[in-house]
N, C-alpha and C positions, 0 to 999 in steps of 0.2 A: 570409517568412510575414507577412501580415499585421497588425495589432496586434489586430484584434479576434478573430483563429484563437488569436495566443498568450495570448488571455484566455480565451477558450475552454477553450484545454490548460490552462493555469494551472486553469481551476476544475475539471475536470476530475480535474487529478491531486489535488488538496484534497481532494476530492468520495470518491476512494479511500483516500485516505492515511487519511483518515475513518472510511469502512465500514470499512477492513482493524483501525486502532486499536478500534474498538468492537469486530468480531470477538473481536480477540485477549484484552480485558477481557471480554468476557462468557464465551468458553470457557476463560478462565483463572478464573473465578468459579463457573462450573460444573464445575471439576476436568478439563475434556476437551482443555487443551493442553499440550501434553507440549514439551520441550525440544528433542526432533526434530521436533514440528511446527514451532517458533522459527525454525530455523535452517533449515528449509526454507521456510519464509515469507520470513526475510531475504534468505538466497541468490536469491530469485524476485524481492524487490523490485530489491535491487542490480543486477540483471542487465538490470528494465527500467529502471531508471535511466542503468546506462551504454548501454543500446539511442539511450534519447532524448536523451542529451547529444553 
C-alpha cells in the first residue's frame, strides 16, 4: 500500500474511532446506552481491528 492510501486509513479510522467515542458520550449522557450496547460495540470494534491487521 502506498503511504498516501495508509494515511488515508489512518485518518479514516481517527475519523471513526471519533464519531463512535462521541456517540457513545452522548447516549451515555442521555441515559440510552446500556452495558449490552458496550460490549456489543466493543466486540464490533475488536473484530474490525483484527480484520485490518
Amino acid at each position: 500500500m502506498r503511504a498516501g492510501g495508509r494515511a488515508a486509513y489512518a485518518v479514516l479510522a481517527l475519523a471513526t474511532g471519533v464519531a463512535l467515542l462521541g456517540y457513545v458520550v452522548f447516549a451515555q449522557l442521555a441515559g440510552r446506552f446500556t452495558v449490552r450496547d458496550e460490549e456489543r460495540l466493543r466486540a464490533w470494534v475488536e473484530g474490525h481491528l483484527r480484520g485490518a491487521a
